[in-house]
N, C-alpha and C positions, 0 to 999 in steps of 0.2 A: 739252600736258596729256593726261593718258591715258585713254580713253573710261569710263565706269563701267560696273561688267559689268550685265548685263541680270537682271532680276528673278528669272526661270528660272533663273539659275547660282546664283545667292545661295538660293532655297529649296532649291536639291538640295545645297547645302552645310549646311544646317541641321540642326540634331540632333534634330528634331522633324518625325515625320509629316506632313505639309500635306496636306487634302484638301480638294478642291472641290464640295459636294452641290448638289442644286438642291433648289425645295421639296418635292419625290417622295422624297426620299432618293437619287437616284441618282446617280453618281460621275461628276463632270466634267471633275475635273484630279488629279491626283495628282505629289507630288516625289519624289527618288530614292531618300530615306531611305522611304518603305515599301515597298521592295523590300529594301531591308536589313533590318528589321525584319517584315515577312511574308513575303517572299521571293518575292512577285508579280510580274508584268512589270504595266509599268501598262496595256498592250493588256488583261491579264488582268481589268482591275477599271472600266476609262472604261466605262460604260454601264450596271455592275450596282449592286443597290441595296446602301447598304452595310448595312442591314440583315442581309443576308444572310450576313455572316460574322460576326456576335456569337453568342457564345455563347446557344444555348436560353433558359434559367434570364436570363441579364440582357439580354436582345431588348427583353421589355415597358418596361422602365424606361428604357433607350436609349431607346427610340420615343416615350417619356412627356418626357425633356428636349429632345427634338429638337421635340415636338410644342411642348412652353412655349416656346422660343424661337423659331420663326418665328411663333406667336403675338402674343408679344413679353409676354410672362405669367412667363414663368419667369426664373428669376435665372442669371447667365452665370457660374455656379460648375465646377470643376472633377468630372468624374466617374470613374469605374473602372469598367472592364468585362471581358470575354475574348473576343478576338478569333481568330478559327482563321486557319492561315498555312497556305501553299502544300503545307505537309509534313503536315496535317491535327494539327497541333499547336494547344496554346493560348498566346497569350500574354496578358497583364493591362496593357492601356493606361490610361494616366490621360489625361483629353483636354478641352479650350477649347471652346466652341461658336462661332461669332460669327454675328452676322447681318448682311447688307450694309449696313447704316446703320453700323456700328463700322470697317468694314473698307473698302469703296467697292468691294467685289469681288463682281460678279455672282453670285452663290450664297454658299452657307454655307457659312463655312472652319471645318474639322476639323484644330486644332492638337493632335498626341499625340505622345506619349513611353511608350517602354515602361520600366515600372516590376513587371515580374514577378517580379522579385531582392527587392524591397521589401516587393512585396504576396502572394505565397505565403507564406512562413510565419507571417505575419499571418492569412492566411486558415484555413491547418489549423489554428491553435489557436484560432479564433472557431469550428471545424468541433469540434474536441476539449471547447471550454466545451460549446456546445450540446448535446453528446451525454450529458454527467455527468452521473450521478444526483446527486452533489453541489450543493448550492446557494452557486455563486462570487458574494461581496458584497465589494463598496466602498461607503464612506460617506463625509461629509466629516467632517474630527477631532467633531466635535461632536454627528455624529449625528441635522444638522437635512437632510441633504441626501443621497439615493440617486445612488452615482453608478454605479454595476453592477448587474446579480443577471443569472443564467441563468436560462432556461425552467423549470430544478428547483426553483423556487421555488415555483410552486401546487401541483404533487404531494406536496410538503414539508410545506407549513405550511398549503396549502389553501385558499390567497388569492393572489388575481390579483394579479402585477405591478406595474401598475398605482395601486395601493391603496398600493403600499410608494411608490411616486413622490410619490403624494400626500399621505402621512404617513407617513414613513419609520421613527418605530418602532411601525409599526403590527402588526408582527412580534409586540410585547410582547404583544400582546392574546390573545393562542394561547400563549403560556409558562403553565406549570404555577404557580398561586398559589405553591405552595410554592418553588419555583426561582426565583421573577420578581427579588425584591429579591438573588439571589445573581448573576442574569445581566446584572443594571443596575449592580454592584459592578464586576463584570468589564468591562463599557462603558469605565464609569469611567477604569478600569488602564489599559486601549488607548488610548483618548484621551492617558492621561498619558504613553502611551509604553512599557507596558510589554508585552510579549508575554503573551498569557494561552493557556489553556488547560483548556476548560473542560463538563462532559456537563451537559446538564439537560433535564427534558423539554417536550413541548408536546400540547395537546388540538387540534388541528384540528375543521373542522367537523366534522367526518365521525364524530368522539368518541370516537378510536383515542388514544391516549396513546400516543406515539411520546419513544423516548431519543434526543437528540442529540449527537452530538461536534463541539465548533466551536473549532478552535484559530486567533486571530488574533495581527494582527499590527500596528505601526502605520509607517505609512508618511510618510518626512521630506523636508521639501524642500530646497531647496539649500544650505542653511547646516547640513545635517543635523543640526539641533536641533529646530527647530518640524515639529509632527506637523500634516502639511498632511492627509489620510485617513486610515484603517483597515480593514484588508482583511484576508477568509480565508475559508473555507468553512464549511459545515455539513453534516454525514454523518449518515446516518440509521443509529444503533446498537442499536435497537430486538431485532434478533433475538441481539445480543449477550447484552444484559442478562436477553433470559428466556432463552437458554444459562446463567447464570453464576446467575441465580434456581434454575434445574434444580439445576446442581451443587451448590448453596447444601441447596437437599431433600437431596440424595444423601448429601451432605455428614452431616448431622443424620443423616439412618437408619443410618449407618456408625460413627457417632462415638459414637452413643449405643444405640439400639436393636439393633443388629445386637450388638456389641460387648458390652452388658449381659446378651445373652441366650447372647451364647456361654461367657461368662464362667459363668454359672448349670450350663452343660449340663457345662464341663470342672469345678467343682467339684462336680458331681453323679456325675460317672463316680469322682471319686479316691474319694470316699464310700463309694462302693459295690466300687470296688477296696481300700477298706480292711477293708470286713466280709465279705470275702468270695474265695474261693479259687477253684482251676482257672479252667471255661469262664465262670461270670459277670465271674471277673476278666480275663479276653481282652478279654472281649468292652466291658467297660468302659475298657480299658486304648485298644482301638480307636475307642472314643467321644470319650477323652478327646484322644487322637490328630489323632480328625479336626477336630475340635472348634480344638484349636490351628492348624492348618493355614489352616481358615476365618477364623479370627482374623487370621494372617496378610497374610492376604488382603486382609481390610479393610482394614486398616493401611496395607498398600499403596496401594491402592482410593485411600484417603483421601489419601496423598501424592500419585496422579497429581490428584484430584480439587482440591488445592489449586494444581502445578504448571500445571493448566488453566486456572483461578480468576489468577491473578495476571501482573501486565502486567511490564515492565522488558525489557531489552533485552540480550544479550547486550557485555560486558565482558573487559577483560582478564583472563584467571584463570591462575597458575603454575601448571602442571599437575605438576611433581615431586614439590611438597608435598602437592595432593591425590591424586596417587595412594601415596606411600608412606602415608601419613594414614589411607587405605582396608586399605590390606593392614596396616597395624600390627593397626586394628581389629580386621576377621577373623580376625587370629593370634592373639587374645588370647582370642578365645572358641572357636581351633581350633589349640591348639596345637603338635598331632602332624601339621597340615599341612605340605608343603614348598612356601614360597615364593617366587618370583624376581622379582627389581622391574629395568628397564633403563631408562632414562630421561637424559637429556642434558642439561646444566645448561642452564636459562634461559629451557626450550622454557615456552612464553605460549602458548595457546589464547583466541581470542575465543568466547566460552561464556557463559551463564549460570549463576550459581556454585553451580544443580544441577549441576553436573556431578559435583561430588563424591559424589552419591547414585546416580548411574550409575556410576561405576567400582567403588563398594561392594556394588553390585547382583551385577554380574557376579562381582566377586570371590567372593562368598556364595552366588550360584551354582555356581561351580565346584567348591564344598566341600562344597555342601549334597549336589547330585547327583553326584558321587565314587565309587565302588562299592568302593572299597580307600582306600587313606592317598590325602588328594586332593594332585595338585603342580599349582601355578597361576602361570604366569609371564605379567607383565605386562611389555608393550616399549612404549616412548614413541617415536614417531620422528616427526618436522618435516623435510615437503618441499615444493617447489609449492603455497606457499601456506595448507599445511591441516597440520593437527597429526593423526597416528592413534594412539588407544590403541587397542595389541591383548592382550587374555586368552587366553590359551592354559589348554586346563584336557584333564584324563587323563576326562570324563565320557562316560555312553551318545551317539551326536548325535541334535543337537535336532531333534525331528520338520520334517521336511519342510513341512508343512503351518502349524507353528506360524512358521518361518522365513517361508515365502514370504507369509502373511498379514499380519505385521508389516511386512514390507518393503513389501506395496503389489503384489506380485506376482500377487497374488493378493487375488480380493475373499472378504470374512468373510462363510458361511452356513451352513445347522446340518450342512454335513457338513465346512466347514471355517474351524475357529475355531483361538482359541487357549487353553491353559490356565492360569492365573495372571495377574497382572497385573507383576510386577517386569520382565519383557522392552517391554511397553506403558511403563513409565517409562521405560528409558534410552530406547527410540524416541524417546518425544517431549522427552526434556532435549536427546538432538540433535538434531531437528528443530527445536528453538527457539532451540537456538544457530544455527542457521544449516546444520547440518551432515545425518550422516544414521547409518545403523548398518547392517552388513555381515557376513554369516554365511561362514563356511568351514570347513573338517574338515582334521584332519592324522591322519596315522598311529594314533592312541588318543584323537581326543578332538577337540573344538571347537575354532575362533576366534574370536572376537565382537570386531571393531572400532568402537570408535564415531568417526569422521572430523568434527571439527571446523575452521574457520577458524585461520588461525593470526594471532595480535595482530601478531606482529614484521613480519607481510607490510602490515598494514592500517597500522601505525604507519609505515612507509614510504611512503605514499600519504599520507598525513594529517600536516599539520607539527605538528598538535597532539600525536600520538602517542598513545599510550598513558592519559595523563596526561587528554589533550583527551576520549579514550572516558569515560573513566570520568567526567569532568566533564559530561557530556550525559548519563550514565545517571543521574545523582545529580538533574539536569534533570527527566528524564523520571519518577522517581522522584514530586518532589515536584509534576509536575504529574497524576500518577497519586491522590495523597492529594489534590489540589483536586477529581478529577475523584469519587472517592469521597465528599464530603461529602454526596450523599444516598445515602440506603440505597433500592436499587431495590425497588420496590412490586410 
């Protein structure tokens, strides 16, 4: 019969650290597998305390279950910590404690296994919760029971943690009267499974009325039927809402005020350029002049003012049709211009479906500032993923300064702005498609590209396609109209 191998060769075959403490914590025996997994000799470690190589930050709580079990107080559960290796590296053991009455072995056995594959990315996103200003909740389906929230819960809502543990919609208590019965509708939905999406506000103690955005979600268990939780966050949207308050004023003094009074002043100048000859009639005729120009202006004003105002998401958009669409426009009201359209069938831009006010923009620029018959040639081209319209126009070039200010090249102060607002719209219709806009000069005159995404690149990354966009914008859409049902205060 063949001897049985001796105790020793059997733990150094094991796939588990063994170590040997006494009641000091200091290192008595150690097997072959923590050389393989710290990279020590064990001369390196028999006699030091193993205190000494855990990690700073998790020492005390180490020291806190080694203390309960040779007490014999603590429970012989499993723990995690980080331990430094030979290379002055960390690794993340999960580790047994035992005490000599379980084992029969003179000291305390430290059975570990390294679990650092497991437990890092575990760790950076419990590093990533903590850090958000967002407030990350799980509940059970029903709402009787907390089973998450992060730290940004009391800066949020202004109530300890705690308090949500102990009566979990105790959150409801800080919802705005008015919102309350809309945010317990929405409960509701989630419970039954449906995804919501939903702003409303809360008073904290502090008696700050703060806007929130809280899009959830419900979560199913195995038979992916029954909603076992519900989970999502909550984002504090507060400086949104009085941004879009702002614009909401801005809005009104342009639409009406501004508008009514300019109105007044150009049929004041024809008035007076009707009763009247020579220099009153210049000089009314440049009233009347300026007068429409401001006007203009508004109007504009008022289109970026609404483009800034409204959510959605960039979509698929044909780009052939809305640029022939654009230059038909123009030509109708500028006939004696010469136009040229190049464009390639089928080319798709992902955009929002301003974009067709951008390309009309530019166009009417090229025509407006012209100093002779204007010629404006538009090219479409689709490469590397991105669609470019480029305008090509016979005009003075565009100041330097109003270029590099729009671009971001340059910051805007009173020695360097820009003038009008139609260059400010295409900016931002391509900044909101995703894209951006790009000045250059040729031989007599400008380039103005606006570089957007292109759909045929995304709809190959996406099985949904094209189809699938548009069906998530149409999504977003109508949880845009949920998110609207109150009117911001």
């Amino acid at each position: 019969m063949t001897d049985p191998p001796e105790t020793e060769t059997l733990l150094d075959l094991a796939g588990e650290a063994v170590v040997v403490i006494d009641e000091e914590g200091t290192v008595r025996y150690l097997n072959a597998t923590v050389t393989d997994i710290l990279g020590f000799q064990p001369d390196d470690l028999v006699g030091e305390s193993v205190f000494k190589f855990v990690h700073p930050d998790d020492e005390p709580r180490v020291e806190r279950v080694f203390a309960g079990v040779v007490a014999g107080t603590s429970p012989n559960e499993p723990f995690e910590y980080r331990c430094e290796t030979a290379d002055g590296d960390w690794v993340w053991l999960r580790s047994d404690l035992y005490p000599p009455s379980r084992t029969g072995v003179g000291g305390y056995v430290l059975s570990s296994r390294n679990v650092t594959e497991e437990v890092e990315p575990i760790r950076r996103l419990e590093t990533i919760v903590s850090k958000s200003p967002d407030v990350l909740w799980m509940f059970d389906a029903d709402w009787s029971e907390l089973l998450f929230v992060n730290d940004s819960f009391e800066a949020v809502f202004g109530l300890p943690p705690d308090s949500l543990r102990e009566r979990p919609r105790r959150f409801l208590d800080v919802v705005h009267p008015d919102d309350r019965s809309r945010v317990e509708r929405a409960m509701a939905r989630l419970s039954a499974g449906e995804t919501v999406h939903i702003d409303y506000r809360i008073e904290p103690s502090d008696g700050e009325t703060k806007w929130l955005r809280v899009p959830g979600e419900p979560v199913y268990g195995d038979d992916d039927e029954t909603v076992v939780a519900v989970s999502g966050f909550a984002r504090d949207v507060t400086d949104e809402y009085r941004r879009n308050r702002q614009l909401a004023v801005m809005d009104n003094l342009l639409r009406h005020t501004i508008r009514n009074d300019m109105n007044v002043v150009i049929g004041t100048a024809e008035r007076i350029a009707d009763r009247t000859t020579g220099g009153p009639e210049t000089d009314a005729e440049t009233i009347r002049h300026v007068a429409a120009e401001l006007l203009e202006t508004a109007e504009k004003q008022r289109d970026v003012i609404d483009l800034l105002s409204e959510g959605g998401s960039p979509r698929p958009v044909p780009v052939e049709s809305i640029v022939s669409e654009a230059v038909d426009r123009v030509r109708a009201r500028e006939p004696s211009g010469e136009f040229d359209v190049a464009c390639a069938d089928g080319v798709t831009a992902l955009a929002i479906p301003e974009l067709r006010h951008a390309v009309e923009e530019l166009v009417e620029n090229a025509v407006e500032h012209a100093e002779s018959a204007p010629a404006v040639r538009v090219e479409v081209t689709a490469e590397e993923g991105r669609v470019a319209i480029e305008v090509r126009d016979t005009c003075p070039p565009i100041p330097t300064e109003q270029r590099r200010v729009i671009t971001d090249a340059w910051e805007m102060n009173h020695l360097r702005h820009t003038v009008g607002m139609g260059l400010w719209l295409v900016y931002w219709i391509a900044e909101r498609s995703g894209g951006h806009l790009e000045f250059d000069t040729h031989s007599n005159g400008n380039v103005v590209t606006i570089a957007v995404p292109s759909a045929r690149e995304t709809a190959s990354e996406n099985v949904d396609g094209p189809t699938g966009a548009t069906a998530t914008t149409e999504a977003e859409a109508t949880d845009s109209d949920r998110r609207n049902e109150v009117t911001p205060e």
